[in-house]
VEXDREN-2710 file (C-alpha; in Angstrom, 1 decimal):
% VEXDREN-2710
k/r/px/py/pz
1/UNK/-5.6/10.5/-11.1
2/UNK/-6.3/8.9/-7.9
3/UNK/-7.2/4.7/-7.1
4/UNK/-8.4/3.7/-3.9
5/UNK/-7.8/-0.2/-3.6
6/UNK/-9.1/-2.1/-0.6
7/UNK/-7.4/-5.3/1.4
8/UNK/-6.4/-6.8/4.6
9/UNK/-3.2/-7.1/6.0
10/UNK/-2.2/-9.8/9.1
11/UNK/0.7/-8.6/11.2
12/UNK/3.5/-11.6/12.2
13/UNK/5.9/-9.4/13.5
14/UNK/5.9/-6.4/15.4
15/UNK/5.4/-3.9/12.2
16/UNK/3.2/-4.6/9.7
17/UNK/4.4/-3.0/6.0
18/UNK/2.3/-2.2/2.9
19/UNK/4.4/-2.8/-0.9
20/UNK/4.1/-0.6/-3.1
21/UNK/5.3/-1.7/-6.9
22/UNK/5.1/0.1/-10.2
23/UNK/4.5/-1.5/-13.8
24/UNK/5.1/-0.6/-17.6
25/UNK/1.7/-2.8/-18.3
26/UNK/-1.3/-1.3/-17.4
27/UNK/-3.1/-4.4/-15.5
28/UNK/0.1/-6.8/-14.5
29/UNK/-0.8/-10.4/-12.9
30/UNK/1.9/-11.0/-10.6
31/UNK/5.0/-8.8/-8.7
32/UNK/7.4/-11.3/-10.3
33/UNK/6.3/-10.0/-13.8
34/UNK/9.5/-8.8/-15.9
35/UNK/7.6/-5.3/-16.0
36/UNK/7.4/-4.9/-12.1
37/UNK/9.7/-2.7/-9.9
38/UNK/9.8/-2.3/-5.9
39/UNK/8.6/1.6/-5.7
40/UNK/9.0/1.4/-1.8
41/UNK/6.9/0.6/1.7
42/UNK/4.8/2.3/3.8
43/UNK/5.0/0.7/7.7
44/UNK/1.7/0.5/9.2
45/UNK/2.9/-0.1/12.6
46/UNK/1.5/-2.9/15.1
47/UNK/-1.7/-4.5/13.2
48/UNK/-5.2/-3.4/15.7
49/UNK/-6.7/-6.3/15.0
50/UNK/-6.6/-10.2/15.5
51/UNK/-8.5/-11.5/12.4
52/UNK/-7.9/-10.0/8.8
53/UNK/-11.5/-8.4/8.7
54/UNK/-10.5/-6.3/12.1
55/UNK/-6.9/-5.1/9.8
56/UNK/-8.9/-4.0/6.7
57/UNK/-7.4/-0.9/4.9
58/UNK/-7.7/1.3/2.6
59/UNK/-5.1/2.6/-0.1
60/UNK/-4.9/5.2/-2.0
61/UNK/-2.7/6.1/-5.0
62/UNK/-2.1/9.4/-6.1
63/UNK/-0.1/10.4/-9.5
64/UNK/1.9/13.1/-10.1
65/UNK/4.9/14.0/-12.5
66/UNK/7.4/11.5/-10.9
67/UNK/5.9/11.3/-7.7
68/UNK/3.3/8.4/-6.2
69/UNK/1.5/9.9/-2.9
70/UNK/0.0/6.6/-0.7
71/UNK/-2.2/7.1/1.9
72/UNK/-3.2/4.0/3.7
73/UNK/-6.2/4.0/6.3
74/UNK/-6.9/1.4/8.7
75/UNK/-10.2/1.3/8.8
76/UNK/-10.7/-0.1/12.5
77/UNK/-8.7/2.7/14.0
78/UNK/-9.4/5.3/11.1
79/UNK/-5.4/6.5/11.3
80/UNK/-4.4/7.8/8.0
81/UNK/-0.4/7.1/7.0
82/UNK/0.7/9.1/4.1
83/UNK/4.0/8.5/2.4
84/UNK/5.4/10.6/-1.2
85/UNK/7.3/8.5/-2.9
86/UNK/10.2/9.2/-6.0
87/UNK/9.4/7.3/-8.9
88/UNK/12.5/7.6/-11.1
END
């Protein structure tokens, strides 16, 4: 099964990072929720942009057995950034 989910991220610092968290409930509200875990990040690097509309990206979530392939895409620079993460 594969989700594509769309947002903007701002970089402050120097590296901009993307969270990545996993849930026992199928639509959770919140990260703080009891059912939420930290899977991992996936660093983007330096943001292109200067406004959140020039730092739009893409993700994608791919499920497997206990792995979670992201793939992000910045959709300014069209760079792809794929990371395989363990999910037990």
């Amino acid at each position: 099964m594969d989700i594509k989910t769309t947002n903007s991220v701002m970089c402050k610092d120097d590296i901009t990072v993307t969270s990545i968290y996993a849930s026992t409930e199928r639509d959770p509200k919140y990260i703080t929720d009891p059912s939420c875990r930290f899977v991992g990040e996936l660093e983007l690097g330096e943001a292109p942009g200067e406004t959140e509309d020039e730092n739009e990206i893409e993700k994608y979530f791919a499920f497997g057995d206990t792995e979670l392939k992201v793939s992000v895409k910045i959709l300014k620079t069209g760079q792809v950034l794929t990371k395989i993460m363990d999910c037990l």
